[in-house]
C-alpha positions in Angstrom: -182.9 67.5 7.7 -183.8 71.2 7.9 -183.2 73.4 10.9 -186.7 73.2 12.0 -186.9 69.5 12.1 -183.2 69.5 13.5 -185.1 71.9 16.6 -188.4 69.6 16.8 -185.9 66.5 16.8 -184.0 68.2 20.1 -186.8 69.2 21.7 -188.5 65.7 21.3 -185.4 64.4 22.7 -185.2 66.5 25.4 -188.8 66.1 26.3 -187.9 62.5 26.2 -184.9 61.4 26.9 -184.1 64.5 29.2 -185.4 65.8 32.7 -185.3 69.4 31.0 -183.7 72.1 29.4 -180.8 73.5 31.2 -181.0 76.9 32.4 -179.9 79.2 29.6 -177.3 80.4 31.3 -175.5 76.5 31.7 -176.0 76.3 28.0 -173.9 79.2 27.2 -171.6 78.4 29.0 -171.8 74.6 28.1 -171.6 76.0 24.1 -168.5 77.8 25.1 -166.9 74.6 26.2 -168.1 72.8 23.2 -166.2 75.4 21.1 -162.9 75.0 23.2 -163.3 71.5 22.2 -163.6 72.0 18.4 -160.8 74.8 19.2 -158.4 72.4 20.6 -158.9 70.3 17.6 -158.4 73.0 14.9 -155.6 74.5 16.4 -153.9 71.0 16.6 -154.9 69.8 13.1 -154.2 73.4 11.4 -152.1 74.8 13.6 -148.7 75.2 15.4 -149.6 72.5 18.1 -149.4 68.2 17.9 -151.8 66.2 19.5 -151.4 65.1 22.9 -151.4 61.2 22.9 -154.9 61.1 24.5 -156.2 63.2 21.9 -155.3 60.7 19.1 -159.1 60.1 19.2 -160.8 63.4 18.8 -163.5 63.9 16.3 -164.0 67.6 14.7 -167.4 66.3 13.3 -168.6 65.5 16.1 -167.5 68.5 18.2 -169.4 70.5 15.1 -172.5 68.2 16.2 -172.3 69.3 20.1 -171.8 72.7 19.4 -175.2 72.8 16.8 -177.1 70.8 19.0 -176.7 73.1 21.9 -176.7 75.9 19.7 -180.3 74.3 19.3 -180.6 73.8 22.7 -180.8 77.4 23.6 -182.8 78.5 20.3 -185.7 76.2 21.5 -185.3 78.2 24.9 -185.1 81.4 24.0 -187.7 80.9 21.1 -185.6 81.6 18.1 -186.4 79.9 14.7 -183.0 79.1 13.6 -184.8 78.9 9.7 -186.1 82.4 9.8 -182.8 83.6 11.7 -180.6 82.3 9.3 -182.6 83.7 6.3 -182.3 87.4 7.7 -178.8 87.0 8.6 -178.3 85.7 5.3 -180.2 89.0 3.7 -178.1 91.0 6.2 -174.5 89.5 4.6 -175.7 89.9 1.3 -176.7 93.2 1.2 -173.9 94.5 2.8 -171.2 92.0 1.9 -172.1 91.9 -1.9 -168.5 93.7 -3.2 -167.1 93.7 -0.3 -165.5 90.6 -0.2 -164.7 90.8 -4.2 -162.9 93.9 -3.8 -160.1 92.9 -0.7 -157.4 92.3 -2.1 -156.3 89.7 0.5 -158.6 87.3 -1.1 
């Protein structure tokens, strides 16, 4: 699936299945949360923290899935073509990135 048919495949859902978009605003804030979620996860599979017992049953893919679908969510609303985005910001990393990461020594 490409990222335009990913946003077609939303908004049909959303024109369908949905009442409407939420406001902008309530997806922000609703794409936050989705990243706590995906957070929690990491920082409990990767990190210093254990799972809680009621966590046993968390799912990082899916947590990845909410976070791009509202991610889509607010593209569709704000009228960003993630495909076209994602190009220039891939031309943007390249062009200025191109030694950088070759030459830290970190890595």
């Amino acid at each position: 699936m490409t990222l335009n048919e990913a946003q077609n495949l939303v908004d049909s859902w959303i024109n369908e299945h949905g009442v409407r978009y939420f406001s902008e605003l309530t997806n922000t804030v609703v794409l936050m949360e989705e990243v706590g979620e995906l957070a929690r996860i990491m920082s409990r599979k990767f990190g210093d923290q254990s799972f809680k017992e009621a966590e046993s049953d968390l799912h990082m893919a899916d947590e990845m899935a909410d976070i791009l679908w509202v991610l889509i969510c607010l593209a569709n609303q704000t009228n960003v073509n993630l495909t076209e985005a994602f190009k220039k910001n891939l031309e943007k990393k390249t062009t200025r990135d191109k030694n950088r990461h070759k030459s830290n020594p970190k890595l």
